[in-house]
One Martini backbone bead per residue (centre of mass of N, CA, C, O) as a GRO file, in nm:
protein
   58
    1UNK     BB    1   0.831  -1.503  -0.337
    2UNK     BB    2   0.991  -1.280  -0.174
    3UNK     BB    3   1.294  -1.372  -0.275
    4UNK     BB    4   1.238  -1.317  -0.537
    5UNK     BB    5   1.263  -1.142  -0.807
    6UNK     BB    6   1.082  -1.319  -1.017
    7UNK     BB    7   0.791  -1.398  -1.023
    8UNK     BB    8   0.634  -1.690  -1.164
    9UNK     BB    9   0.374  -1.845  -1.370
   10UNK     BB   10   0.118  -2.060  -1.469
   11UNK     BB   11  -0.231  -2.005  -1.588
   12UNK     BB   12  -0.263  -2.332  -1.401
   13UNK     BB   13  -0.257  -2.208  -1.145
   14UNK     BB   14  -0.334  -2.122  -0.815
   15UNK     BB   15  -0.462  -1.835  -0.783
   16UNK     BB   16  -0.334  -1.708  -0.558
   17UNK     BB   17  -0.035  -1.726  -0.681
   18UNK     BB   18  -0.143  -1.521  -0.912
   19UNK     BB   19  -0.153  -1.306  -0.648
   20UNK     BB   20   0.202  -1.291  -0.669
   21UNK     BB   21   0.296  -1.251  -0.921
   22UNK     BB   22   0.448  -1.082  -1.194
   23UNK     BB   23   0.417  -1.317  -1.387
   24UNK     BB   24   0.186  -1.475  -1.663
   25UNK     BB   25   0.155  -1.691  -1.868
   26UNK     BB   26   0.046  -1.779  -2.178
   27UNK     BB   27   0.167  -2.030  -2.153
   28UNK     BB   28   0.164  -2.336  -2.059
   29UNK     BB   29   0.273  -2.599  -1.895
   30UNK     BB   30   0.477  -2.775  -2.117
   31UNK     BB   31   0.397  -2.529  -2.365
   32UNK     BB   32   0.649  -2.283  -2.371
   33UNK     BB   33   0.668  -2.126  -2.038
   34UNK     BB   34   1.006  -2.130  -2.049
   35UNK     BB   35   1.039  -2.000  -2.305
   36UNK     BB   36   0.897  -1.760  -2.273
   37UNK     BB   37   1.078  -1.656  -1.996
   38UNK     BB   38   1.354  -1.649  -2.149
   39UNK     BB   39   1.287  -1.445  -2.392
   40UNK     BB   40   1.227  -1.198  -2.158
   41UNK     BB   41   1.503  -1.217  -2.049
   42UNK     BB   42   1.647  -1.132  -2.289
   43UNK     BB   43   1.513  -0.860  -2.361
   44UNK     BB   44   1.546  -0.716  -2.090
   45UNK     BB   45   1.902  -0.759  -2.160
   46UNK     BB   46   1.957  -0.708  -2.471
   47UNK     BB   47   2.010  -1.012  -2.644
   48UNK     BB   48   1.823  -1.146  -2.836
   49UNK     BB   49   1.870  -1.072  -3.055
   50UNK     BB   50   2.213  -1.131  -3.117
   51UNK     BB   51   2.136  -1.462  -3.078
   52UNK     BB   52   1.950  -1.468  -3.322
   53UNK     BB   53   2.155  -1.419  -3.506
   54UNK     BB   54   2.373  -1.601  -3.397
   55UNK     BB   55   2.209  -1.862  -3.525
   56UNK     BB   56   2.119  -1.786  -3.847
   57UNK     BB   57   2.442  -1.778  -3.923
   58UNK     BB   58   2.503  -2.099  -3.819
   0.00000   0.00000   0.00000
């Protein structure tokens, strides 16, 4: 996980994993936590609105 930019887990993790990135999922694996984290990083590089609007328009 030290190789990685942005370490990420969902919260039925192994423990230990959990106290090792950066970022533990609020939705569980399975349930919505790829598309959370996908959401995430859309937003810290200021797309996601902009994808937003262009979904709507379509």
């Amino acid at each position: 996980m030290k190789r990685v930019g942005l370490a990420i887990t969902v919260p039925e993790a192994w423990p230990p994993v959990k106290e090792w990135v950066h970022y533990v999922t609020q939705r569980p694996g399975g349930r919505g936590a790829v598309r959370e984290v996908c959401d995430l990083i859309l937003k810290a590089h200021g797309k996601w609105e902009a994808l937003w609007q262009e979904f709507l328009s379509s």
